[in-house]
N, CA, C and O atoms as a MOPAC input file, in Angstrom:
PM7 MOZYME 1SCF
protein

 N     21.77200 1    92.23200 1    74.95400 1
 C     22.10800 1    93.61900 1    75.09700 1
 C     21.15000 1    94.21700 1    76.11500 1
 O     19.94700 1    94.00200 1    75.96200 1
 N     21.58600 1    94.96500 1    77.16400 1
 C     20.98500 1    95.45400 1    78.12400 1
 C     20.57000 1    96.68000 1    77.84700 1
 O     21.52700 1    97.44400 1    77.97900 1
 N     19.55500 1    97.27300 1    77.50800 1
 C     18.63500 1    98.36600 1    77.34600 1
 C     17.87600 1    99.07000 1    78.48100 1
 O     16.93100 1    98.78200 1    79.21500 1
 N     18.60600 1   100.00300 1    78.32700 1
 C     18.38200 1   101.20100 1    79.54300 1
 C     18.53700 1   102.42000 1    79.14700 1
 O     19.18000 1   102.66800 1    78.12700 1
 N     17.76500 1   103.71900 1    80.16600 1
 C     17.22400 1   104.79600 1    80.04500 1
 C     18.94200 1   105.31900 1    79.67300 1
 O     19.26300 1   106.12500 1    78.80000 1
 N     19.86100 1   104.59000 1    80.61900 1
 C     21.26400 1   105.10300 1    80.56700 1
 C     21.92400 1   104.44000 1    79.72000 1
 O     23.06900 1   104.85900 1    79.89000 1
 N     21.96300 1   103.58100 1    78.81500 1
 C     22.57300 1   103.62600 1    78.02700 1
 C     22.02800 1   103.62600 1    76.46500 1
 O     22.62800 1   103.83400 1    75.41100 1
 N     21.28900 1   103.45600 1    76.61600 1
 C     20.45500 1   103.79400 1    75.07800 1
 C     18.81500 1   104.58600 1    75.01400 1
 O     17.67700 1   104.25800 1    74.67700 1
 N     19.27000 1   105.38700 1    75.37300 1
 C     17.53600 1   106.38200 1    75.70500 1
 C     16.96500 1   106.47200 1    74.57800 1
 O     15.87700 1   105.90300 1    74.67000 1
 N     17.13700 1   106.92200 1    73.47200 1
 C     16.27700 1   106.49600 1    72.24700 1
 C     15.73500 1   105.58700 1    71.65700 1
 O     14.85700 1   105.74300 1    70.80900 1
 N     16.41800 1   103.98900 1    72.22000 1
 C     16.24400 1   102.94900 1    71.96100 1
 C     14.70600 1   102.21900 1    72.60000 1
 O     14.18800 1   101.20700 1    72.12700 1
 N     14.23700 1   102.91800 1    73.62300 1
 C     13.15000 1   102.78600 1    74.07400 1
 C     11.71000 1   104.07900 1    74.03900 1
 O     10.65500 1   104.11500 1    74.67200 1
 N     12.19700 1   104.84700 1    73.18100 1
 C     11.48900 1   105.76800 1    72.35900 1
 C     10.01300 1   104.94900 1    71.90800 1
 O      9.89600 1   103.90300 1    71.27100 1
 N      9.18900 1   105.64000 1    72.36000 1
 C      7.95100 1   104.57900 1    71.45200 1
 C      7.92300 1   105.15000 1    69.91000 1
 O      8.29900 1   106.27900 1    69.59400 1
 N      7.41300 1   104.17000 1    69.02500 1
 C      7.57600 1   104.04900 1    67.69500 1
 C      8.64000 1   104.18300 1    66.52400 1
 O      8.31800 1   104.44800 1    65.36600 1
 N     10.19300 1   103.93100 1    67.03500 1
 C     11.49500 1   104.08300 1    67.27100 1
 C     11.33800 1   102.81700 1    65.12500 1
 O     11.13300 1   101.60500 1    65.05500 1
 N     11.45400 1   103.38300 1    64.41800 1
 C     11.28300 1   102.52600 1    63.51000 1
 C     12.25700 1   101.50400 1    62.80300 1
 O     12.04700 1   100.71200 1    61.88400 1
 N     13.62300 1   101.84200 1    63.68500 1
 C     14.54800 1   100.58200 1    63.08500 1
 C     15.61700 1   101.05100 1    63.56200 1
 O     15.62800 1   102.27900 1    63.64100 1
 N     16.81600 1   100.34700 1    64.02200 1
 C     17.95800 1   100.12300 1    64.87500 1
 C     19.24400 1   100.37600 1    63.67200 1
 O     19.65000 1    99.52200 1    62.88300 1
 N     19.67200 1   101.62800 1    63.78200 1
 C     20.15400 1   101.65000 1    61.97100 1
 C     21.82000 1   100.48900 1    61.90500 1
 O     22.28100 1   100.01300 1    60.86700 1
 N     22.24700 1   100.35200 1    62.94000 1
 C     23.60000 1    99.89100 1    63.13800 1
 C     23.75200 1    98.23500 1    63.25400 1
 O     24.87400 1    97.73400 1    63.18500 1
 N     22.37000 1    97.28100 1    63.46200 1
 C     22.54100 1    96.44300 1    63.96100 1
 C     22.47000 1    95.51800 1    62.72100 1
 O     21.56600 1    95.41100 1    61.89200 1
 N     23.74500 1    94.83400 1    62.81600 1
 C     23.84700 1    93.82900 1    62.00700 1
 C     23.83400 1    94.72000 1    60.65300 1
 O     23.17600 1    94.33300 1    59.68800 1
 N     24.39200 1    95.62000 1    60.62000 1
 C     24.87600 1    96.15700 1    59.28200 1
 C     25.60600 1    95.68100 1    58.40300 1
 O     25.24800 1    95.37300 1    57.26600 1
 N     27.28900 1    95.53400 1    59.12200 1
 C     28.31700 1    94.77700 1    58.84800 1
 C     28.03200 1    94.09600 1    57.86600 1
 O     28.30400 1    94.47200 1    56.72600 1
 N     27.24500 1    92.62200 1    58.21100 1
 C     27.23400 1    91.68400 1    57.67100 1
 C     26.82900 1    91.41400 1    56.22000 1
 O     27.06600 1    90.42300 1    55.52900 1
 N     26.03600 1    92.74600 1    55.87000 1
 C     25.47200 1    92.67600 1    54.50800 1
 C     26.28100 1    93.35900 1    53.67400 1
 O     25.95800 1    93.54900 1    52.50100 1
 N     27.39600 1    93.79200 1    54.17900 1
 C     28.34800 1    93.96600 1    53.06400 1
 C     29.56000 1    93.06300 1    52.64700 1
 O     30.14100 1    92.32500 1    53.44300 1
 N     29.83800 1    93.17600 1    51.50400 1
 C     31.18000 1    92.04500 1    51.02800 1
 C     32.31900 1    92.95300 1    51.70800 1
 O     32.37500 1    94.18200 1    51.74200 1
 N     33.27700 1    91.93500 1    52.27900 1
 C     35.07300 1    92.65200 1    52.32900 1
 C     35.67100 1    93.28800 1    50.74000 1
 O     36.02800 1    92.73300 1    49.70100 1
 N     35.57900 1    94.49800 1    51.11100 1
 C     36.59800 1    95.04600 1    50.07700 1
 C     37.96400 1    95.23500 1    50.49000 1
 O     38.20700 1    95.96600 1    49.52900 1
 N     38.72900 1    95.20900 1    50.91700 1
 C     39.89300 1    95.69800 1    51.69800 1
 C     41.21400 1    95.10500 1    50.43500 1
 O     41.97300 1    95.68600 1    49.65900 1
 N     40.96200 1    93.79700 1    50.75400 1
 C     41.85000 1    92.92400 1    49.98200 1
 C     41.96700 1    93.41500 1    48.33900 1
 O     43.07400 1    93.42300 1    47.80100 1
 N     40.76800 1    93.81200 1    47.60900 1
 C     41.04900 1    94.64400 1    46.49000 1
 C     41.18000 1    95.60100 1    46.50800 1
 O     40.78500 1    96.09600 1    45.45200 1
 N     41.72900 1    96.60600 1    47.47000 1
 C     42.63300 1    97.91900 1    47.13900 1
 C     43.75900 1    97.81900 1    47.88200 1
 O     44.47000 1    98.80600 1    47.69300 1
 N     44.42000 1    96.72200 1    48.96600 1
 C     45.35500 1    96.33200 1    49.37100 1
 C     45.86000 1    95.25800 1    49.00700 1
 O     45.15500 1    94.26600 1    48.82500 1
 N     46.84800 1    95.25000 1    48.87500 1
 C     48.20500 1    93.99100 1    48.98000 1
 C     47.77000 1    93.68800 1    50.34100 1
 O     47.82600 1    94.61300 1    51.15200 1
 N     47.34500 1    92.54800 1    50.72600 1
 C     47.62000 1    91.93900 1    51.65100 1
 C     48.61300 1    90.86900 1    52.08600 1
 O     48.79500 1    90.01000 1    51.22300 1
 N     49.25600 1    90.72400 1    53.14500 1
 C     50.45400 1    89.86300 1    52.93600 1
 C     50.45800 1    89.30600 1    54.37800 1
 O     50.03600 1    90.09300 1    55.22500 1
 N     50.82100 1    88.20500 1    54.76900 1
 C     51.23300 1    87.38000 1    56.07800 1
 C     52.61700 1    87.57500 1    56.48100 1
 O     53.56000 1    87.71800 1    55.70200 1
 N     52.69000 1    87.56900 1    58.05800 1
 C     53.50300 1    87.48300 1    58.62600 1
 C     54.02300 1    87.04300 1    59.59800 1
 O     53.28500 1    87.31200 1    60.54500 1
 N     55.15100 1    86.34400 1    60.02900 1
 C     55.18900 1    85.64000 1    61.36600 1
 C     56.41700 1    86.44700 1    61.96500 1
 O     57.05300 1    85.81800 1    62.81000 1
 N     56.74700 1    87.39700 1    61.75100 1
 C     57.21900 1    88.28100 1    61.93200 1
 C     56.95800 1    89.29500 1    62.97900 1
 O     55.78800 1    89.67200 1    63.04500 1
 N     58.03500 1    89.96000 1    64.04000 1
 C     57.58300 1    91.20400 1    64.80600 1
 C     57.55100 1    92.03100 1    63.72800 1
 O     56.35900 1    92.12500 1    63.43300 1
 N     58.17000 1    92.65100 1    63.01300 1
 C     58.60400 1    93.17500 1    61.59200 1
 C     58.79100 1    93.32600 1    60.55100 1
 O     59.67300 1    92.48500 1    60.37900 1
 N     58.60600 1    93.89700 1    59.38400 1
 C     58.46000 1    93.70000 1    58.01100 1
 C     59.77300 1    94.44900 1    57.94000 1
 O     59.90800 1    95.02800 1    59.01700 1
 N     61.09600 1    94.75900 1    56.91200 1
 C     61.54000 1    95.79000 1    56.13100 1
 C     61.52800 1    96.01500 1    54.81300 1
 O     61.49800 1    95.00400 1    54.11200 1
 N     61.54700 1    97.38600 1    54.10400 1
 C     61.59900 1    96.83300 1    52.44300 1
 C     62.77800 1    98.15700 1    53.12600 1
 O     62.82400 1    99.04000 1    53.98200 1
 N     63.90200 1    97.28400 1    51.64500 1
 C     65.10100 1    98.48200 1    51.77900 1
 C     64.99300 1    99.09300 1    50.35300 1
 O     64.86400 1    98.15600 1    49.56500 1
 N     64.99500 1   100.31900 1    49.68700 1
 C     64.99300 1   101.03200 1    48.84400 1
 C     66.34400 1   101.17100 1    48.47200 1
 O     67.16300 1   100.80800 1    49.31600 1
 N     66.81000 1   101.65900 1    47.29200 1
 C     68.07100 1   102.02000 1    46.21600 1
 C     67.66000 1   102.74000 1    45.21900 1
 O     66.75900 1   102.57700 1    44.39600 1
 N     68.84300 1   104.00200 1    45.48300 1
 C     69.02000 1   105.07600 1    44.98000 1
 C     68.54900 1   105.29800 1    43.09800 1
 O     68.56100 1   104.25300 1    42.44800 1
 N     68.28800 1   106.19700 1    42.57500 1
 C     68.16200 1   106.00900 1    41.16200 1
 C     69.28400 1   106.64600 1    40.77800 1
 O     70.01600 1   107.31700 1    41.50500 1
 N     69.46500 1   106.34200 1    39.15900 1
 C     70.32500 1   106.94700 1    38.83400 1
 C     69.81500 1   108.48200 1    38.04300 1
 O     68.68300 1   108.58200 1    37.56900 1
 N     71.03500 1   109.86000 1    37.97900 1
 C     70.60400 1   110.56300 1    37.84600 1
 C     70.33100 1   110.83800 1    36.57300 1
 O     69.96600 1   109.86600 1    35.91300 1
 N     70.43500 1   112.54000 1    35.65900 1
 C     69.66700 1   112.65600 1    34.63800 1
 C     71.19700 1   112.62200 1    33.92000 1
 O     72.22300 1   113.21700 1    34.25100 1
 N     70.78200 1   111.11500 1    32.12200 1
 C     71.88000 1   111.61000 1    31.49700 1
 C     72.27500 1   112.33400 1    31.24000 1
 O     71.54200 1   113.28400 1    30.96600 1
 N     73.49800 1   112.47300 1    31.13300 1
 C     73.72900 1   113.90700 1    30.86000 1
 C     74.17900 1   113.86700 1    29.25800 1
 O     74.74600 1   112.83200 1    28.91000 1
 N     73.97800 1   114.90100 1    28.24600 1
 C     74.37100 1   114.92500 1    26.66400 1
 C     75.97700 1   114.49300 1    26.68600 1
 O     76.72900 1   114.96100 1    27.54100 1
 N     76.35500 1   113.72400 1    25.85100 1
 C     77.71900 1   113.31500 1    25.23900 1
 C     77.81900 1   114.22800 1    24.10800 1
 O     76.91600 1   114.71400 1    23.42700 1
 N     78.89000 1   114.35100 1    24.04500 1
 C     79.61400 1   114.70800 1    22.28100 1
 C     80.03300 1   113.74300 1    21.57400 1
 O     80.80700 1   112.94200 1    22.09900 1
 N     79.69600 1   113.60000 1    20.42600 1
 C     81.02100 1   112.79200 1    19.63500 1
 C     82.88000 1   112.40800 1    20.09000 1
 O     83.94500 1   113.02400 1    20.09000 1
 N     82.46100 1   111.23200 1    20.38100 1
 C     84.17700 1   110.98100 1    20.43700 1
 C     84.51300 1   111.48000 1    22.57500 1
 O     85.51700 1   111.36700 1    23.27700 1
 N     83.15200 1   111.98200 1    22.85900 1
 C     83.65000 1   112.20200 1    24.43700 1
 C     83.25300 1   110.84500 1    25.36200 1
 O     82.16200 1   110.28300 1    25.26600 1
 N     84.18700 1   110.47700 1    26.15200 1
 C     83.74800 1   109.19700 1    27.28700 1
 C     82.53000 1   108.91000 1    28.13500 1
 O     81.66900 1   109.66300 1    28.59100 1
 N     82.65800 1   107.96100 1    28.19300 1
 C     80.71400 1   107.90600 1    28.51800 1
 C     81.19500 1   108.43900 1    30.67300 1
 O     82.16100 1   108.58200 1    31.42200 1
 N     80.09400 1   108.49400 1    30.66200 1
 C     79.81200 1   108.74400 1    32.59400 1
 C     79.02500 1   108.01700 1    33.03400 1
 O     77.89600 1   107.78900 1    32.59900 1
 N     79.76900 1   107.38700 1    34.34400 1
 C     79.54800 1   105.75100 1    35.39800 1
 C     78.46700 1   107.02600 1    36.03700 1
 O     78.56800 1   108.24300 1    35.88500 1
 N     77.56100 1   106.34000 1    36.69200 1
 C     77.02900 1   106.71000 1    37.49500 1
 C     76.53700 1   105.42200 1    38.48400 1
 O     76.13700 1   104.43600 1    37.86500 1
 N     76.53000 1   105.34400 1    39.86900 1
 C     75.85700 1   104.28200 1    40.76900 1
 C     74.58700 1   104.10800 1    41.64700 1
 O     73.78200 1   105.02600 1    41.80000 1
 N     74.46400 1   103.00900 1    42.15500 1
 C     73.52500 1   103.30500 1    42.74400 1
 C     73.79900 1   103.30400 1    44.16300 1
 O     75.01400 1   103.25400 1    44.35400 1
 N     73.00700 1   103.34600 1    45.41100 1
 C     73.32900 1   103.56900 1    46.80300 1
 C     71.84300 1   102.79600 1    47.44600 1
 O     70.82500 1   102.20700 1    47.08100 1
 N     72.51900 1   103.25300 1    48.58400 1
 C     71.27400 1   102.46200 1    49.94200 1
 C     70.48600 1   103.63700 1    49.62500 1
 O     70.82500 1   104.76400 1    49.26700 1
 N     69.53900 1   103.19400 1    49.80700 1
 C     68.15400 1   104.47300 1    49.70500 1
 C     67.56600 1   104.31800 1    51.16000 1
 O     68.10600 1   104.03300 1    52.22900 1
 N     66.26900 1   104.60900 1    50.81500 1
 C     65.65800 1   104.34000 1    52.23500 1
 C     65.79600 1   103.64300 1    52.67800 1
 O     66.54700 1   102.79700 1    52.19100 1
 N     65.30500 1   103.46200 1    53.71300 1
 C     64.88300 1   101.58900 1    54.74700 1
 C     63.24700 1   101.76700 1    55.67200 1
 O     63.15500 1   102.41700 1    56.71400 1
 N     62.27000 1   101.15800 1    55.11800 1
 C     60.55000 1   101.15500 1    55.63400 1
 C     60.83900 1    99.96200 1    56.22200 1
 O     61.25200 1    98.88400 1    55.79500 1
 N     60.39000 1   100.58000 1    57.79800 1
 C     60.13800 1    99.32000 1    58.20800 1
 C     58.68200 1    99.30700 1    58.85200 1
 O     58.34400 1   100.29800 1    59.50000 1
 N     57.78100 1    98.21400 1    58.70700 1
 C     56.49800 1    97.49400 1    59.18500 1
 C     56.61900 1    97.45600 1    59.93900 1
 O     57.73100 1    96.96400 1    60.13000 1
 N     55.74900 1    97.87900 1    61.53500 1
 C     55.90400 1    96.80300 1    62.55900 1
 C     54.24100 1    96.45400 1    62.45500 1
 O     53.36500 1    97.20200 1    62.02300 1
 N     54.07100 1    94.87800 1    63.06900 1
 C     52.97100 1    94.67300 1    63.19200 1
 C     52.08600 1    94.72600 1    64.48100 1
 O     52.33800 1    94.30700 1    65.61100 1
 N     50.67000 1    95.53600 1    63.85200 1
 C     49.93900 1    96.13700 1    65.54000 1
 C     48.65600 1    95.27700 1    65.03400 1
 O     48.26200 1    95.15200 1    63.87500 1
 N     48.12500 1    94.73000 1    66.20200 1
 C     46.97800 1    94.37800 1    66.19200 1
 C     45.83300 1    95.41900 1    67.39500 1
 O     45.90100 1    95.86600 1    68.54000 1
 N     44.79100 1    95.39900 1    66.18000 1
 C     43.58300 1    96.20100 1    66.92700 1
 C     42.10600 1    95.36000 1    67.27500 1
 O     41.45400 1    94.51500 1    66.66200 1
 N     41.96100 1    95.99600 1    68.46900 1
 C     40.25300 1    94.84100 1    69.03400 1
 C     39.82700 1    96.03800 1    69.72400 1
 O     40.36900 1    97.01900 1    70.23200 1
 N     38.22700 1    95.43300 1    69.49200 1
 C     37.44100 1    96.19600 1    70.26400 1
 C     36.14900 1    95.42100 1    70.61300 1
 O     35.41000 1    95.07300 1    69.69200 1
 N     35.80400 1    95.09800 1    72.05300 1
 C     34.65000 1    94.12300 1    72.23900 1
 C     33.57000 1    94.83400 1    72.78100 1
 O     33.62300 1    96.00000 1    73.17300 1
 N     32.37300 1    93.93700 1    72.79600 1
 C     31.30800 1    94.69700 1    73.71300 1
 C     30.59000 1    93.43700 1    74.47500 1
 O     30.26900 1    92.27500 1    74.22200 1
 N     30.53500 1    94.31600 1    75.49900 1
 C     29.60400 1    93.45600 1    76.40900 1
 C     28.65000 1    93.01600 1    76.00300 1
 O     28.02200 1    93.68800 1    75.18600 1
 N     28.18000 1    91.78400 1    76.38300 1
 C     26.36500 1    91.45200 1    76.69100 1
 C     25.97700 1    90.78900 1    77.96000 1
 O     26.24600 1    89.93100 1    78.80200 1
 N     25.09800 1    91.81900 1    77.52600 1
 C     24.49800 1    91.43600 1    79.35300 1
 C     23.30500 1    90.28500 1    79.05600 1
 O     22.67800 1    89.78900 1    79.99200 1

């Protein structure tokens, strides 16, 4: 890492007592996977298709015919998959 007045001016601060960012990362465990579903794909695309609920029974009487009710296409979610990077130089 190249250390300069222009790109890190505090970094050459005399008595500068610790670099708070470096190698942070590493001392933590991945949590991600336990609050996400994670899932693979070889896919440009994921879809999940949704269906309709049915609505609120409605009260019968004695001796009155029951009521069909159906279901339908509901939504349609679709995934696409993006990948993100970000590098840094070393000089």
């Amino acid at each position: 890492m190249a250390i300069s007045t222009a790109t890190h001016p505090k970094l050459l601060w005399p008595g500068l007592y610790d670099i708070w960012h470096d190698g942070m990362y590493a001392q933590w465990p991945e949590l991600y996977s336990k609050v996400f579903d994670v899932k693979s794909s070889d896919k440009h695309y994921e879809e999940i298709q949704g269906v309709t609920a049915f609505g609120l029974a409605p009260q019968k009487t004695q001796g009155a015919a029951l009521i069909y009710d159906t279901e339908n296409q509901g939504y349609l979610k679709r995934f696409t998959h993006v990948a993100y990077a970000l590098g840094k130089t070393v000089h």
